[in-house]
C-alpha positions as a Markdown table, in Angstrom:
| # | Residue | x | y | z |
|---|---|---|---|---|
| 1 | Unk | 110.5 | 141.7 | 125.1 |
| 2 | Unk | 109.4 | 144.5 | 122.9 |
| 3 | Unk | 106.6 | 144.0 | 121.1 |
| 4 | Unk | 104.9 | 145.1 | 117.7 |
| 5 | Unk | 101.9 | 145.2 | 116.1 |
| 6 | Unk | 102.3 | 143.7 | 112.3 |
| 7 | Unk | 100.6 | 147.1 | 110.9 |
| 8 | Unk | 103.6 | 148.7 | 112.9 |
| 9 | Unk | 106.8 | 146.0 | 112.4 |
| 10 | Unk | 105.4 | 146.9 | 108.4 |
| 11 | Unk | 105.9 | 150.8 | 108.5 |
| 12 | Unk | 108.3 | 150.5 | 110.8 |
| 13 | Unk | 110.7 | 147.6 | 109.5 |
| 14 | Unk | 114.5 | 149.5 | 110.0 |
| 15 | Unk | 113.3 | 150.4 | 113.4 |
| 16 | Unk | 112.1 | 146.6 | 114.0 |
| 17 | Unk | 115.4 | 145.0 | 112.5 |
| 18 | Unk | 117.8 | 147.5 | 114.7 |
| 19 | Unk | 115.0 | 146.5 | 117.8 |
| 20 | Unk | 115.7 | 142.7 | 117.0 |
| 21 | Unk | 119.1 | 143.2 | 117.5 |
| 22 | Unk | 119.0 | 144.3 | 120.6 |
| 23 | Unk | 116.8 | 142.1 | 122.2 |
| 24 | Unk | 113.5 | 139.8 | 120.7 |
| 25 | Unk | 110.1 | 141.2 | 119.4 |
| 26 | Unk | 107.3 | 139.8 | 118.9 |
| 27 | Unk | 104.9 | 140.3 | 116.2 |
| 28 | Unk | 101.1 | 140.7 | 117.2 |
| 29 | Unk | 98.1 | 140.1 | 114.7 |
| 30 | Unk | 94.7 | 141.1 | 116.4 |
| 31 | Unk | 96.4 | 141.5 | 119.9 |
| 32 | Unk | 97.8 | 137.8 | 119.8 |
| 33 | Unk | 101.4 | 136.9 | 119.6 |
| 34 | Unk | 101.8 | 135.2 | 116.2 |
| 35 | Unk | 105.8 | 135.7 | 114.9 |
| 36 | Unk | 109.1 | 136.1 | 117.2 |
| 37 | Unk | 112.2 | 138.1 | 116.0 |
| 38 | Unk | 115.2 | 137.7 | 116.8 |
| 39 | Unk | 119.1 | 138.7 | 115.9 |
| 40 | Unk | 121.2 | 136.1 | 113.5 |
| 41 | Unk | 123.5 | 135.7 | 117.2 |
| 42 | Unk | 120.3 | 134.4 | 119.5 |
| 43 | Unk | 118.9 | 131.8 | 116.5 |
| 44 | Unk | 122.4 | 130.6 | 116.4 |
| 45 | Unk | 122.7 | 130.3 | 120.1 |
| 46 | Unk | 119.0 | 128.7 | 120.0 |
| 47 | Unk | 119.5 | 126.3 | 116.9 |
| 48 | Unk | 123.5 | 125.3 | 118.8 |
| 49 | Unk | 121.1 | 124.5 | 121.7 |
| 50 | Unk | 119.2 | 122.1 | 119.8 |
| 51 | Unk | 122.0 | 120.3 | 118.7 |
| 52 | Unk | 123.9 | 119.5 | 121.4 |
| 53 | Unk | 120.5 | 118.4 | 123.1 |
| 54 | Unk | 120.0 | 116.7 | 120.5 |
| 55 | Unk | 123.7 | 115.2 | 120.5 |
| 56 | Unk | 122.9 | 114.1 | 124.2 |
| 57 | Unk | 119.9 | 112.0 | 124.1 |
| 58 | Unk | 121.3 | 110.2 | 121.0 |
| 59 | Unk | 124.6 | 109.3 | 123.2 |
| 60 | Unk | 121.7 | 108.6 | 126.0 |
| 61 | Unk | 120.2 | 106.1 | 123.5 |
| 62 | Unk | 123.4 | 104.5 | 122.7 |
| 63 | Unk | 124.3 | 103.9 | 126.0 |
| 64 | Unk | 120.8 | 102.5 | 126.9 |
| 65 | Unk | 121.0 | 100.2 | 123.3 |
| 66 | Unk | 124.8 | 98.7 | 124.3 |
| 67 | Unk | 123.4 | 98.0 | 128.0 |
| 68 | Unk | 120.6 | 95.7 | 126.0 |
| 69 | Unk | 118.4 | 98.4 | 126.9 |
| 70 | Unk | 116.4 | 97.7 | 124.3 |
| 71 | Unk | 112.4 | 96.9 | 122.5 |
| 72 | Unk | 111.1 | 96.0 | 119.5 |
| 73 | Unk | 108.6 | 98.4 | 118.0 |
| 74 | Unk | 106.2 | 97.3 | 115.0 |
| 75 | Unk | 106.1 | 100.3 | 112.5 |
| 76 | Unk | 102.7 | 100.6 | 112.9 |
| 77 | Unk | 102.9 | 101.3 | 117.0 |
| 78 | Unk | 105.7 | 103.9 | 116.4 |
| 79 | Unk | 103.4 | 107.2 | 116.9 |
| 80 | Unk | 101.7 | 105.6 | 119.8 |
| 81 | Unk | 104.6 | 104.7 | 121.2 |
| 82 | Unk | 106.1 | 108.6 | 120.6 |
| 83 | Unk | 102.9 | 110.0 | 122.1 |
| 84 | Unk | 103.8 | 107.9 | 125.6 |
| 85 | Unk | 107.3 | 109.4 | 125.3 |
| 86 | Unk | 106.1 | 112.7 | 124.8 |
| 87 | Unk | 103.5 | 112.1 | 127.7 |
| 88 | Unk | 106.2 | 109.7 | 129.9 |
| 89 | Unk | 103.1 | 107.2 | 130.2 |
| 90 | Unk | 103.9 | 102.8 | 129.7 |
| 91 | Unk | 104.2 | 101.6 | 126.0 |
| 92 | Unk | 101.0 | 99.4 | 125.7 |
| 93 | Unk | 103.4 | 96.7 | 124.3 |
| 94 | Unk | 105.7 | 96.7 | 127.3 |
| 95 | Unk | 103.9 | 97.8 | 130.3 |
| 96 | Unk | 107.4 | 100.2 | 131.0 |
| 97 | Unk | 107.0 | 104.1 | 132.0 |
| 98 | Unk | 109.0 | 105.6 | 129.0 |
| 99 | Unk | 110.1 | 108.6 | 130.7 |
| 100 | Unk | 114.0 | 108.3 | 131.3 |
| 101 | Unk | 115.3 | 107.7 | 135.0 |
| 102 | Unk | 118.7 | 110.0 | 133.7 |
């Protein structure tokens, strides 16, 4: 991955757009990494990833709610209850792991 400085990805845009094409760049502001860029093709690819991931754990939750896979979630326990999905702990209301045996 190529990589620019934002001083240099300014003076240098045309060269930084015909770089992107080719293959990602990333952006640096005080020697950190702060902006990726890409061609049109890879976001597409990217954002078509999302989707059909996207597309599978919804059929995963389908499957799991006709199988009476199923809990009730008050409102108010909805972020704690995404925090233990995100870190695969047990929902404090159900005692389960959360993480997905598929």
């Amino acid at each position: 991955m190529r990589k620019f400085t934002a001083h240099d990805a300014k003076a240098q845009f045309g060269n930084l757009i015909h770089t992107a094409r080719r293959e990602p760049v990333t952006i640096e502001r005080h020697g950190r990494p702060v902006v990726a860029v890409l061609s049109k093709e890879e976001f597409d690819d990217i954002e078509a990833m999302k989707l059909e991931r996207l597309r599978t754990e919804v059929q995963k939750g389908l499957e799991s709610s006709a199988r009476g896979d199923v809990i009730d979630i008050d409102e108010n326990d909805l972020d704690a209850f995404i925090d233990g999905l995100m870190a695969g702990t047990a929902h404090p209301a159900t005692g389960k792991n959360l993480r997905h045996a598929g």
